[in-house]
C-alpha positions, 0 to 999 in steps of 0.5 A: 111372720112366715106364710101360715104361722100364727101370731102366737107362734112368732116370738114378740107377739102377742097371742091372738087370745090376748090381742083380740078378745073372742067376744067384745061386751059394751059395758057403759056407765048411765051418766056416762052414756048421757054425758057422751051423746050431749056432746055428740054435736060439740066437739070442744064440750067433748074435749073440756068434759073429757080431759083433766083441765087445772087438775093438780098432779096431771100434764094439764094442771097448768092449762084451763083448755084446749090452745085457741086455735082449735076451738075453730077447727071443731065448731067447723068439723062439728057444721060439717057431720 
C-alpha cells in the first residue's frame, strides 16, 4: 500500500467498511454469559466446556479432553491471574 492510499484502493484488500465494523454490539447469550464467568477462574473447565470432546463428526471425536500435560499449565496460569 503507497503512502495515503486506503485499504479499499489497494487490490487484495479488504474495504475498511468490510474489515472494521463502524459500530461493534456485544451481543451475549444469558446462559452463555453465566457459563463464561464460572469458568472465568478454571481454565481446563473453560476448555472441557468450550470444545466438542467424543462428538461424532469433529476433529475430536476420538478425544475425551485436552493431552495430560496441559492440565498443569492452566491450574498455574490460573494461580497467577
Amino acid at each position: 500500500m503507497m503512502e495515503g492510499q486506503m485499504a479499499d484502493e489497494v487490490p487484495g484488500m479488504a474495504p475498511l467498511a468490510l474489515s472494521v465494523p463502524s459500530t461493534m454490539e456485544a451481543r451475549v447469550e444469558p446462559e452463555l454469559a453465566e457459563w463464561l464467568v464460572s469458568v472465568r477462574d478454571d481454565p481446563y473447565a473453560f476448555v472441557m466446556g468450550a470444545f466438542p470432546w467424543l462428538q461424532p463428526g469433529t476433529q475430536l471425536e476420538a478425544f475425551d479432553g485436552p493431552m495430560p500435560w496441559a492440565r498443569p499449565r492452566w491450574n498455574a496460569s490460573a494461580s497467577v491471574s
